[in-house]
C-alpha positions, 0 to 999 in steps of 0.5 A: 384366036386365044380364048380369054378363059385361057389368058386368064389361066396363063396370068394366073399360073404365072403370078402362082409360079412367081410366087413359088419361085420366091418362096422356094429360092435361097436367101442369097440368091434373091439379095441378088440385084437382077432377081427380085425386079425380074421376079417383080415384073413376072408378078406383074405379067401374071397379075396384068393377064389376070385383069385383063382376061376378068375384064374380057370376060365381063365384057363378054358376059355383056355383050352376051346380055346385050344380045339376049336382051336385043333377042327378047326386044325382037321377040317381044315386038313381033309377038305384039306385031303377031297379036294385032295381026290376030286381033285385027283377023277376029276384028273382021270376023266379029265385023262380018258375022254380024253384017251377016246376021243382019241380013240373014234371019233364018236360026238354021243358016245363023249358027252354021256360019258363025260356027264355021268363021269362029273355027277358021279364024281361032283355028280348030278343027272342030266348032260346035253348039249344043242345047240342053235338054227341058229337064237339063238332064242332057245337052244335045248337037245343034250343029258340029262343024269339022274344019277339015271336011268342011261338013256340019253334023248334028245329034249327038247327045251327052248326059248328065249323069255320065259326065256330072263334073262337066255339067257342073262346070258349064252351069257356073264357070264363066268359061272352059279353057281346058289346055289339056282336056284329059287332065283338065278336072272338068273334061277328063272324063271325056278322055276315054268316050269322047277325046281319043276317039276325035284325037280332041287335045284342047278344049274351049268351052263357053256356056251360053246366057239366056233368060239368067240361065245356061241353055246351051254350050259353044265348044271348040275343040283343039285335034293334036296334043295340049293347046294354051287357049291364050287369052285373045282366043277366049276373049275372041270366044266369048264375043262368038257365044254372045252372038250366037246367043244373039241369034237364038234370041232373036230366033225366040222373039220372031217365033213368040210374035209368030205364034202370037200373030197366029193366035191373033188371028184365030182370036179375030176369025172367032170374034168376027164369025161370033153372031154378037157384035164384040167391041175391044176398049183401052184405058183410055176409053177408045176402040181399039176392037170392032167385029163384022157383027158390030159393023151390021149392029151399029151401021158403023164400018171398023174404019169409022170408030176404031181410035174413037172414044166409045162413050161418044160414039154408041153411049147414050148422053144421059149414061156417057159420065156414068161410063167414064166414071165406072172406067176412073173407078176401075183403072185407081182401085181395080173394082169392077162390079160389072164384069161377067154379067149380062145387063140390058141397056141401050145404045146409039146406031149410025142415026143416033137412035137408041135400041136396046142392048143386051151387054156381058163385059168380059174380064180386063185383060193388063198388056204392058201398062193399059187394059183391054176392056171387051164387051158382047152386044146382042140388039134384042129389040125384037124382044121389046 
């Protein structure tokens, strides 16, 4: 098949050549009567083959277009098709984690399976979490998941001092998409200790908010040359350090009401192995605390008064509004005269007789929004 290229140098060396002719030929030879249509129609031939190999050409150079734009059409629809694919696969794997951390509530097996989900679905060889140290001077491995051996490593430490652009870095960038981690300024200086002994190309880093502070770092970690973290991949790893961060929360509150409960119950086995009798009061004058000791004072069992107001149930009558003014005075200005000194007063048993007392307000401890009031009681009737 003819070229068009070809046809529109064949128009366009007849037209030239028609036009040389007749420059070139003897006046009598163009007054001929056969010369000048026959040098008219070879003009026109070159001029026709001309326009028509253009307008070939154009038409190619549309079609072409056409194409180029039909490819990019086809490639842009199976790169958005390729995008819900993956987001629908973090969709789930965001979906099932959190099932999981649900019904698991043990730190150690948490952090390990996000790890592993998150290096599985972003696909990384390389998935890890690391703490700072309490002087911020280091980070150190909670746990390192290789995709490939399917083993979790720990313990491995990285110091500020070796490393100070990074550290800087993770305290004050919302993340680390280091495409090229040996050229990458906050991760280059881990190209010699640390990528080329891991043959690590890419790094994604996402720092890991507790308490308005960076406690620790979620690091992925690209094995093979320089990786484009695309934007779904660190959305995708941002939504994975937020549930780690989740997960050490959580882990911290189990742990603070743990030791809390433990010093709750040493405090109780203090208060009731006491040989005075101790009793806890709120803001609202009721008791909320009741030892053994007081149970054998007052021949009142803990089940029987606590929740009850203290003023009626071992003030005497005639001291009771003097016992709820006290606590008005307290709870609007703060004063409390009495506290931390030993006063002798008397009280009301189960029989509703008084006994004397000898009493020592302790200081009132502010939880949340109330006070907690305590008292030691000693019956000192043997004295009188």
């Amino acid at each position: 098949m003819i070229r068009e290229s070809s046809i529109l140098w064949l128009g366009v060396a007849v037209a030239l050549a028609t036009l040389v002719v007749t420059v070139t030929m003897r006046p009598e030879t163009l007054l001929s009567p056969f010369v000048f249509p026959v040098l008219l129609i070879a003009f026109g031939a070159g001029v026709a083959l001309t326009t028509y190999a253009l307008s070939r050409l154009r038409v190619r150079e549309l079609e072409s277009a056409q194409t180029s734009f039909d490819r990019n059409l086809r490639d842009t629809a199976q790169a958005l098709r390729d995008s819900e694919v993956r987001l629908g696969t973090q969709s789930a794997a965001l979906t099932a984690l959190m099932e999981r951390q649900a019904r698991n509530q043990i730190l150690e097996d948490r952090v390990p399976e996000i790890l592993e989900t998150c290096a599985q679905t972003i696909g990384v060889r390389r998935a890890s979490m690391w703490q700072f140290a309490e002087d911020r001077a280091a980070i150190h491995c909670v746990d390192l998941y290789d995709l490939e051996t399917r083993q979790h490593t720990s313990g491995q430490t990285i110091r500020r001092v070796d490393f100070p652009a990074y550290f800087s870095a993770i305290e004050h960038a919302r993340l680390i998409a280091a495409n090229d981690a040996h050229k990458d300024p906050s991760t280059r200086d881990f190209s010699v200790p640390y990528l080329k002994p891991n043959g690590i190309g890419a790094m994604l880093d996402i720092p890991l908010h507790q308490n308005q502070s960076v406690s620790g770092i979620m690091c992925l970690e690209h094995v093979g040359d320089a990786r484009h973290w695309t934007g779904e991949e660190q959305n995708f790893a941002l939504s994975v350090a937020n549930l780690i961060v989740l997960a050490l929360t959580d882990a911290d509150r189990r742990e603070a009401n743990s030791r809390l409960a433990e010093s709750e119950s040493r405090a109780r086995q203090i208060i009731d192995s006491a040989h005075d009798a101790f009793i806890g009061m709120n803001s609202d004058g009721e008791i909320v605390t009741w030892n053994a000791q007081a149970a054998k004072t007052f021949g009142r069992k803990a089940e029987e008064v606590l929740g009850k107001k203290l003023a009626e149930t071992i003030i005497p009558h005639a001291f009771r509004e003097g016992h709820r003014r006290g606590l008005r005075r307290f709870l609007e200005s703060g004063e409390a005269p009495v506290v931390n000194q030993t006063l002798e007063l008397t009280a009301l048993n189960r029989e509703g007789t008084e006994f004397p007392i000898e009493i020592t307000i302790t200081n009132p401890i502010r939880s949340n929004h109330s006070y907690f009031f305590g008292a030691f009681i000693r019956d000192i009737s043997s004295r009188k």
